[in-house]
N, C-alpha and C positions, 0 to 999 in steps of 0.2 A: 342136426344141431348147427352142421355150419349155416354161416351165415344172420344164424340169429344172435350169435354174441359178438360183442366188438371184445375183441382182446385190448385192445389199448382203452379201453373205454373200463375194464375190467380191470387193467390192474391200476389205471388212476380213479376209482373208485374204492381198491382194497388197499393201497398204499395210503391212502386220506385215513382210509378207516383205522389203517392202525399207529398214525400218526394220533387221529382223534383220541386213542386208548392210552397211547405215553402221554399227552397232553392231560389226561386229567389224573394220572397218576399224584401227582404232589399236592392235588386238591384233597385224593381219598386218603393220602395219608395224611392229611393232618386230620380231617376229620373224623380217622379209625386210629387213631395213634393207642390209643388205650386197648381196643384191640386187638388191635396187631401184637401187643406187650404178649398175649395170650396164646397166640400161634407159633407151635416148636419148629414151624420153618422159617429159615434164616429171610430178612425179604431178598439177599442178592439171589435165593434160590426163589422164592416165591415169585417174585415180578415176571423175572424173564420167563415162567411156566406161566404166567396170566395172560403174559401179553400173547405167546404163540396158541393158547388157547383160544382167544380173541380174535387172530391170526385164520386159524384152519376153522373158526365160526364165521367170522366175514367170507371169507373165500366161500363158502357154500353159498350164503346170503345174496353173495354180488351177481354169484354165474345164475343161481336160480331164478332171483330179479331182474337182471339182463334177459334171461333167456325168454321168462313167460312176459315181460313187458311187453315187446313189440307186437305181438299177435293182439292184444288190449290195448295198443293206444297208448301207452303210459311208456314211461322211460328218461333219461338226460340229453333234453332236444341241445340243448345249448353246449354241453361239453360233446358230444357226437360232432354236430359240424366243428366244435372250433380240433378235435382232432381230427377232420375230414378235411379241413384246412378252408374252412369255408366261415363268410362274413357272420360276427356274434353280434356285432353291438347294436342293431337293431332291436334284438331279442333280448339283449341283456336288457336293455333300457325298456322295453315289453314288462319284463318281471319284477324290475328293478323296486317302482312305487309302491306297487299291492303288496310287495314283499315284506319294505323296512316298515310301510306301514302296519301291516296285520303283527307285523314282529312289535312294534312298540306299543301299541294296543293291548297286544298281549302281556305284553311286561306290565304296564301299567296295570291292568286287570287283574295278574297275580300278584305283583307289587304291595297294590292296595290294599288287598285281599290278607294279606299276611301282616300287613301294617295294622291294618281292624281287626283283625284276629290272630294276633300272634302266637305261632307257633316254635320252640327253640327244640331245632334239632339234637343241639351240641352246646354244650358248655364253650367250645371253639368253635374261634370265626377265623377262618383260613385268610388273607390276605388275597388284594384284587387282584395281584400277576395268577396267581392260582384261580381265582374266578372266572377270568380271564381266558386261561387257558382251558378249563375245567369248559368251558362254551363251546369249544370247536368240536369235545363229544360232543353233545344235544345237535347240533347242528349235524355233523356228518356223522356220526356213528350212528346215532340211533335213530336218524332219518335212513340209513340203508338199512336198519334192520326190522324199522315199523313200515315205513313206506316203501322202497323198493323193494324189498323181501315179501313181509306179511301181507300189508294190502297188495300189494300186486297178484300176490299166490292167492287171496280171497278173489279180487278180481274175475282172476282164471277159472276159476271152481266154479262161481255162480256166473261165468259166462258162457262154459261147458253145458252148465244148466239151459241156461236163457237166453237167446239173443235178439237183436235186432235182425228186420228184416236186410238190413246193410252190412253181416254180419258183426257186428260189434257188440261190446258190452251195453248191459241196458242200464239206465238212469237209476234203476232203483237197484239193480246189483251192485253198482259203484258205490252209492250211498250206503248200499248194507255193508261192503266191505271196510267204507271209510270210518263209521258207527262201530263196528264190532273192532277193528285196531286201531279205535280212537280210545275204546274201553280198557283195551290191554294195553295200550300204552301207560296207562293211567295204572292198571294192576302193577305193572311191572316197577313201578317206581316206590313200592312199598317197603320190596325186601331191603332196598338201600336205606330208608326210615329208620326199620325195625331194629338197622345195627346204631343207629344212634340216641334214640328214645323208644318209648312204650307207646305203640300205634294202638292210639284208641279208634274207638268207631267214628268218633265227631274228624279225629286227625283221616283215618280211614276215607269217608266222605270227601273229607276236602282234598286230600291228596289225588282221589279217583277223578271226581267233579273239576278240577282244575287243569290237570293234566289231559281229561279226556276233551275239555274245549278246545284244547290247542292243540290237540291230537286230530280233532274234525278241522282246524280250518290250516293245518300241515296238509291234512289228506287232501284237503279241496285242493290246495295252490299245486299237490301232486298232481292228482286230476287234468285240470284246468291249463298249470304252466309249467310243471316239469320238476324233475328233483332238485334243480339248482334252488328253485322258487321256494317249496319244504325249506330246503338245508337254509337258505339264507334267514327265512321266515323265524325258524327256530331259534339258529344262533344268534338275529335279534335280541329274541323273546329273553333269550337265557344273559345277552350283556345289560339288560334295562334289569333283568331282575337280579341276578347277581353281582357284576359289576357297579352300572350305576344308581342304582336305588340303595345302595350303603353307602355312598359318597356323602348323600342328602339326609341320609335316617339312618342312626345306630344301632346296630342289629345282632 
């Protein structure tokens, strides 16, 4: 194993991640407040058990994803050199466009989508600093736990399987990992629905269909340009649809 993890590269990716977890903290509470009335644990006990849950889950997440990255080509090109002490801004400015782009695109695309067809989670609408903060999970949290983690370990398994004559992953293993944890990205956003309304099939649908498009074009910019590219991609995607598309539209 040595060599294949960056420890510094590990824990400025587990310390994000669980900054990302207190940051949307005062989102889920307002939008589980009636909830929570229902749980006989106190939240000074409940949170600090969530958060080191979240804690000893990212940490598996980070080292696992670190670990099988590199043998597949995938990985954080851009925070590896700047903790190697080496020049970013070429790269940053590589990722920079395709990223705030596909990220406002994407908000747009789910924006409008929920404008045309709306759906009310919650009787409450949580406030923008919460929306706000509520973005830096989508962005770092569950970008290390669908991207660096999941597709990365799909990656690995169907590159076990199949390779390239240059040893590498092949073009249609990548795509089938990016497809199948584009899919669960999309499953995984249910159970948070279910605590706030009655998930029908049509909501069903669209929460899967939605999520999974910007689960494929997370995967690609993984791919293509690196975790930073994902993470920025997303937290885009999540300030156009949360923050600023209620500025403009009453929701």
């Amino acid at each position: 194993m040595k060599g294949l993890v960056s420890w510094k590269l590990f824990l400025v990716l587990w310390v994000a991640s669980i900054f990302s977890v207190i940051a949307v903290v005062p989102y889920v509470l307002t939008l589980q407040a009636e909830l929570l009335k229902s749980i006989p644990i106190p939240l000074h006990i409940l949170l600090p058990m969530q958060v080191t849950l979240y804690a000893a889950i990212f940490s598996v997440s980070v080292f696992i994803g670190l670990y099988l990255a590199r043998p597949v080509g995938l990985g954080a090109p851009i925070l590896e050199r700047w903790l190697e002490g080496k020049e970013v801004k070429a790269h940053l400015k590589s990722i920079f466009g395709v990223s705030i782009l596909s990220g406002i695109l994407l908000g747009i695309l789910i924006a409008g989508i929920d404008f045309l067809f709306p759906t009310f989670y919650s009787a409450t609408t949580p406030p923008l600093w919460q929306r706000f903060l509520a973005s830096f999970y989508g962005g770092i949290g569950e970008e290390v736990i669908t991207r660096l983690f999941l597709m990365t370990l799909l990656v690995w398994i169907f590159y076990k399987i199949k390779r390239t004559k240059e040893g590498r992953p092949t073009n249609i293993g990548v795509w089938m990992a990016i497809l199948i944890t584009a899919i669960l990205f999309g499953l995984g956003h249910l159970p948070f629905a279910e605590t706030l309304t009655k998930v029908t099939l049509p909501l069903m649908a669209k929460i899967i269909t939605l999520n999974g498009i910007a689960g494929i074009v997370f995967g690609w910019l993984y791919w293509k340009k690196g975790l930073e590219s994902a993470m920025l991609s997303h937290f885009t995607t999540d300030i156009i649809v949360h923050v600023v598309f209620p500025i403009f539209v009453r929701v």
